[in-house]
N, C-alpha and C positions, 0 to 999 in steps of 0.2 A: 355315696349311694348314687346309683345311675336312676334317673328319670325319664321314662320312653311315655311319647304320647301318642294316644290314639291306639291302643295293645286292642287287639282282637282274640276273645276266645271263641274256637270251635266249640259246641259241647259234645260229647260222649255220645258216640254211635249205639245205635238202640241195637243188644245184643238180643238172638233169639234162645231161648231154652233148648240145651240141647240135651235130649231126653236118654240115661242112659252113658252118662258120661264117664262118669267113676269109676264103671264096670266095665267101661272103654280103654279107661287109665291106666285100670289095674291089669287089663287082659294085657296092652301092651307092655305094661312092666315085667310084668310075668314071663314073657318071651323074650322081652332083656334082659332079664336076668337070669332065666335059665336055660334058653335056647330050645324051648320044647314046641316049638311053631305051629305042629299039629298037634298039641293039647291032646297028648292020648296018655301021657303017663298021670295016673290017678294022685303022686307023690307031690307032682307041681301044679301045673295047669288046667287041668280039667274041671276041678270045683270053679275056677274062674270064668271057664267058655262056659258051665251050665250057667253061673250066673247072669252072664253078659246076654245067653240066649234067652233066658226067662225073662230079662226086661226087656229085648227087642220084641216079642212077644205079644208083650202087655203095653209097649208103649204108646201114647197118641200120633198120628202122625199129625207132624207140624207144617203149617201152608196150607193151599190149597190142594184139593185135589187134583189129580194127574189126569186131563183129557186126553184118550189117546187122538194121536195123528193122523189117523189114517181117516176118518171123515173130511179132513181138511184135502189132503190130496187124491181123493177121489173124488173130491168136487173139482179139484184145479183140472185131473184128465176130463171132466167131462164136460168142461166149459173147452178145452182145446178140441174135442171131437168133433165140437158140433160147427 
């Protein structure tokens, strides 16, 4: 038996929830396995994109929310105007 001293554990990166997954899973199996990419035929993929769409839909968005940009860079031009 080998003896190592001083072993160091990382611990487990905090993973986030990602909302919507399964119907993720499934939509891309669906399309490997039967090649129907725009989900228009009713026989394979299409019950799967309704479902994948009803949960994107419904789902929380995760994070914060998205400030847009464009306040920031119309302050940088108007500090260069002057």
């Amino acid at each position: 038996m080998v003896h190592i001293a001083n072993v160091k554990v990382r611990p487990r990166k905090v993973t986030t929830p990602v909302p919507c997954r399964s119907e993720l899973v499934a939509m891309l199996g669906c399309w490997a396995a039967t090649g129907d990419v725009l989900s228009t035929d009713p026989n394979r993929c299409k019950m799967v994109a309704e479902t994948l769409f009803q949960c994107m839909r419904t789902a929380p968005v995760a994070g914060k929310p998205h400030k847009p940009a464009i306040n920031y860079h119309l302050s940088k031009l108007s500090k260069k105007a002057k």
